[in-house]
C-alpha positions in Angstrom: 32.4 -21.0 43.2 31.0 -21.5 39.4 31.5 -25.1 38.8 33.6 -23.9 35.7 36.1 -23.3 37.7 36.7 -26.5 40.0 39.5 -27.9 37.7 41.4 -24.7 37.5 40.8 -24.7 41.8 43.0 -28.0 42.3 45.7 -26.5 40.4 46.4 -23.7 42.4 48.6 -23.3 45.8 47.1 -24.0 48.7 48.0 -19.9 50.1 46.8 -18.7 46.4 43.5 -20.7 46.9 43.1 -19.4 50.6 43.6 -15.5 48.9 41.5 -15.7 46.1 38.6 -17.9 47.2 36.7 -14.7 48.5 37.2 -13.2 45.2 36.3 -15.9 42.9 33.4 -16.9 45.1 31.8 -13.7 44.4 28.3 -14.8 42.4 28.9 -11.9 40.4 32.9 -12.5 39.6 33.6 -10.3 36.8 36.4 -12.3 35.2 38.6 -9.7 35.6 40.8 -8.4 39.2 41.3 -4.8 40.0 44.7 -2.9 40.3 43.9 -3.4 44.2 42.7 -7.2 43.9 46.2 -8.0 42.2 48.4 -5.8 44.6 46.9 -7.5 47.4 47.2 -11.3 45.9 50.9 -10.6 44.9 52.0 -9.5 48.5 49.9 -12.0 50.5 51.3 -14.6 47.9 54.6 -13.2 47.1 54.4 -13.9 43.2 55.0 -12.0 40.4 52.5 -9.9 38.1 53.3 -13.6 35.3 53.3 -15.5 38.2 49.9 -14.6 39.5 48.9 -14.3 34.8 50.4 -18.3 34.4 48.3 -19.5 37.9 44.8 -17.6 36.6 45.3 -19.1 32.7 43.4 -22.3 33.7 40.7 -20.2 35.1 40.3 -17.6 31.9 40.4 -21.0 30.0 37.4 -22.6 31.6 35.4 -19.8 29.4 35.9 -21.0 26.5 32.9 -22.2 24.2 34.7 -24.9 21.6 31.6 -26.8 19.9 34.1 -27.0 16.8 37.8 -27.5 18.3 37.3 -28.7 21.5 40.6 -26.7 22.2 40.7 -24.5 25.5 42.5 -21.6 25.1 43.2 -19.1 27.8 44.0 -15.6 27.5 45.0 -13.1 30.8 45.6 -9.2 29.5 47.4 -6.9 32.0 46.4 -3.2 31.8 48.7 -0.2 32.4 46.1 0.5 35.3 46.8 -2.4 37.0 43.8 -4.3 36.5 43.8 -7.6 34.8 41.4 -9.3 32.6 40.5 -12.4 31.4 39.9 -14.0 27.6 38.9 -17.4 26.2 38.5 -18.7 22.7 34.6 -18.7 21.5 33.2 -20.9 18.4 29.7 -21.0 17.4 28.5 -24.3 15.9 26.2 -23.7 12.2 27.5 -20.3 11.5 30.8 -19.3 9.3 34.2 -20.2 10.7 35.0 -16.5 10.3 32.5 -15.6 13.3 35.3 -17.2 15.6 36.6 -15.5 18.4 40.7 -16.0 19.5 41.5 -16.1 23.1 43.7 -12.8 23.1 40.8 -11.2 21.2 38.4 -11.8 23.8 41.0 -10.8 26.5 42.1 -7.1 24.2 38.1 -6.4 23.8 37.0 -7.5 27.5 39.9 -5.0 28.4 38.6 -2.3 26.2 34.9 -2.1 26.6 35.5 -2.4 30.4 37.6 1.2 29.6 41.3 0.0 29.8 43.3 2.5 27.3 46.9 0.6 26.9 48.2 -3.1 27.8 51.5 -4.1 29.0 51.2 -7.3 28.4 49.5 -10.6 27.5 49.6 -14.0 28.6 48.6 -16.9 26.8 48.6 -21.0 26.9 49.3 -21.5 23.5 51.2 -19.6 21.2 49.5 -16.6 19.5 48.1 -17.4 15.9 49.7 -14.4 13.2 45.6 -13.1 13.5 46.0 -12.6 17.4 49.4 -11.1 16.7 47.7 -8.7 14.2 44.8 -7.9 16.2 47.1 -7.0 19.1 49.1 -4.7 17.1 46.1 -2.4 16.3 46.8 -1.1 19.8 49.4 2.2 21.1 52.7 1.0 21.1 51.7 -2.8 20.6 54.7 -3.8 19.4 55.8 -3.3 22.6 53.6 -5.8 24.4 55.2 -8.1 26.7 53.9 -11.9 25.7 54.1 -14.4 28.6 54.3 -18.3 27.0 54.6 -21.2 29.1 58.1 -22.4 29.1 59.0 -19.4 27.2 61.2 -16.4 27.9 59.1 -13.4 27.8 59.0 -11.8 24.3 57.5 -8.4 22.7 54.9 -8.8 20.0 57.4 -6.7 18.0 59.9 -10.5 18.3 56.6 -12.1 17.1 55.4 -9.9 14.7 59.1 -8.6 12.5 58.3 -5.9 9.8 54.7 -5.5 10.6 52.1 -4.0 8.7 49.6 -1.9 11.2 48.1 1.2 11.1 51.2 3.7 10.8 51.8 2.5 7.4 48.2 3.4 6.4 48.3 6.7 8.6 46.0 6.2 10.9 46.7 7.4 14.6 43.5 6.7 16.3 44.2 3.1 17.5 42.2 0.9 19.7 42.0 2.0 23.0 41.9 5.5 22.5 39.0 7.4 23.3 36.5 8.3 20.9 32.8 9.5 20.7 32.0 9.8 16.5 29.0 12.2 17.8 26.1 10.0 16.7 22.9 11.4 18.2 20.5 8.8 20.4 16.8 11.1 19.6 15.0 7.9 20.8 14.2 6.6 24.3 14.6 2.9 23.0 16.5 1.2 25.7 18.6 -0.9 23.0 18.5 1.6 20.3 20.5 4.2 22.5 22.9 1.8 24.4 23.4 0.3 20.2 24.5 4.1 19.3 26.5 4.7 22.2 28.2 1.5 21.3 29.0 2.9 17.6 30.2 6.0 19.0 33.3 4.3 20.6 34.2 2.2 17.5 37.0 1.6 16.0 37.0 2.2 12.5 39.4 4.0 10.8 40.0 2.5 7.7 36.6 2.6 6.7 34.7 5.1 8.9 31.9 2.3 9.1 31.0 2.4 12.6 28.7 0.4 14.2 27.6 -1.0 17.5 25.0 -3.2 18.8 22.5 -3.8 22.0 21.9 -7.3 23.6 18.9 -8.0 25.9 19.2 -11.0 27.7 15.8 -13.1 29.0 16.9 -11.8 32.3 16.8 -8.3 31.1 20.1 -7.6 31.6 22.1 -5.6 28.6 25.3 -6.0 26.9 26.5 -4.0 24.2 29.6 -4.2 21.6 31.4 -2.2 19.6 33.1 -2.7 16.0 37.0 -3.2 16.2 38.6 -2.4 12.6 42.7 -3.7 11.9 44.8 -2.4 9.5 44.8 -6.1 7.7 40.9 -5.6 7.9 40.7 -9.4 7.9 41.3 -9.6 12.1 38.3 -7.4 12.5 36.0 -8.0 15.0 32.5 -7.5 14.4 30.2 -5.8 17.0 28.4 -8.8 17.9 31.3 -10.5 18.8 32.6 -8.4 21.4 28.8 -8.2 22.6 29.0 -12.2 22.8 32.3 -12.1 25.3 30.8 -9.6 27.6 28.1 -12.4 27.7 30.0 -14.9 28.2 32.7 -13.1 30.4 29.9 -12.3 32.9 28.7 -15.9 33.2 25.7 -15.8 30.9 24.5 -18.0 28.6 25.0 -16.7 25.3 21.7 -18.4 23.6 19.6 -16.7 26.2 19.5 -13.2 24.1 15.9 -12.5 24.0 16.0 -9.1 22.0 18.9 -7.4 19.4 18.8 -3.6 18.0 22.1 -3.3 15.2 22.7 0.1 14.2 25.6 0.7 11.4 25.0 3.6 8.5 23.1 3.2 6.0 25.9 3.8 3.2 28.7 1.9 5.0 31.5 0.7 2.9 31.8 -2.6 5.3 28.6 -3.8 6.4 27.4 -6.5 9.5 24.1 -6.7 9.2 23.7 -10.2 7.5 26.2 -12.1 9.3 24.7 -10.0 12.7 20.8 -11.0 11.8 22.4 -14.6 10.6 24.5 -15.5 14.0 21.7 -14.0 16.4 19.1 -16.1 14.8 21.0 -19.5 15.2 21.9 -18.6 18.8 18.1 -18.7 19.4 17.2 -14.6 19.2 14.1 -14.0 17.0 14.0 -10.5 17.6 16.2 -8.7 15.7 16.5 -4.9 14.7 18.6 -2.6 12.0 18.8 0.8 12.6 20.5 3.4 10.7 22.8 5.9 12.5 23.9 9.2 10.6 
């Protein structure tokens, strides 16, 4: 067991320890559980779907990166497929507040890039900020999220977020979530460069058709890639890097150990990453960084 989780561990029911200990053990543990995983925890425990959410908070929590805060926030997003997936809050010491990422952020994203098309619901530890409640209401039929506080009766996000503003009142339909390929072509071989323009192909960005995506080698050689999310209050974007940075750090790397970057946005983009990209790899310790334009 990863020695983040030890804390979390003495929490837990002695049957729920027993049940998940083979799962959790796994030295690959994907911070996530399957549709089967959860099935067979909630009838060998006889819990609830928010039962089993509230006991696996401390363990989403433990991957949280707070050089700023030092606040652990803990996110768990249910899928409509069954699986379930965990989020954490991420700050980044020497860089711009606004490179943050919120808890139910990570979670939404995590659940996304691993191919989950609609959420039923979201648990938390803390109350969800009125940018997490935006972010989450970029999705199909957000509003209707179910959001699990501790203490609290269960709520929709519509309860927590009256007389939104999302992407119906700018008419957009294509939400996040939905599948998408914006047909960028990937002529190179480049490792990066192609897994970069793969990533931009499944943005999401409506509002200002500047898609983009980006490729991150890690010392070990192993890749991650993110994708842009776009909200219709623009300022709860999250850039590609970002989501790049929780797949890091969702898979139990070491975010400073990315050894190579290729960016690709286009060239006459309306809303552009590059600088804050270039400016947040370089602190986290990655020299090599590329731009390439996609068309």
């Amino acid at each position: 067991m990863h020695s983040r989780f030890k804390a979390a561990w003495s929490q837990l029911p002695e049957k729920l320890q027993s049940v998940l200990r083979p799962i959790i053990d796994q030295p690959n543990f994907p911070a996530m559980l399957t549709a089967e995983q959860v099935k067979h925890i909630k009838n060998e425990c006889d819990c609830s779907d928010s039962e089993l959410a509230f006991s696996l908070l401390p363990f989403a929590a433990s991957y949280a990166i707070t050089p700023i805060s030092h606040f652990y926030v803990g996110a768990i997003a249910c899928g409509e497929s069954g699986n379930i997936y965990f989020g954490a809050n991420m700050e980044f010491s020497q860089v711009s507040m606004g490179q943050v990422i919120h808890a139910e952020q990570c979670a939404v994203t995590h659940a996304w890039l691993k191919g989950e098309k609609k959420l039923t619901s979201i648990t938390v530890n803390y109350t969800p900020c009125g940018h997490c409640r935006q972010f989450m209401n970029e999705l199909r039929e957000g509003g209707n999220i179910m959001v699990h506080l501790p203490e609290r009766k269960p709520a929709t996000l519509h309860e927590y977020l009256p007389d939104s503003f999302g992407p119906a009142d700018l008419n957009i339909t294509t939400l996040l979530m939905d599948t998408t390929d914006h047909g960028y072509k990937t002529p190179s071989r480049d490792r990066l460069l192609c897994a970069a323009i793969e990533a931009a192909n499944q943005s999401h960005a409506p509002y200002s058709e500047s898609h983009s995506g980006i490729a991150l080698q890690l010392k070990d050689g192993s890749l991650f890639t993110g994708r842009y999310a776009e909200n219709a209050a623009f300022n709860p974007s999250l850039p590609p890097l970002q989501a790049a940075l929780i797949m890091i750090n969702l898979a139990g790397k070491d975010i400073h150990s990315i050894d190579q970057a290729t960016f690709v946005e286009k060239q006459d983009a309306i809303v552009k990453h590059w600088c804050v990209t270039e400016n947040t790899l370089k602190t986290l310790g990655c020299q090599q960084v590329e731009l390439a334009y996609i068309n």
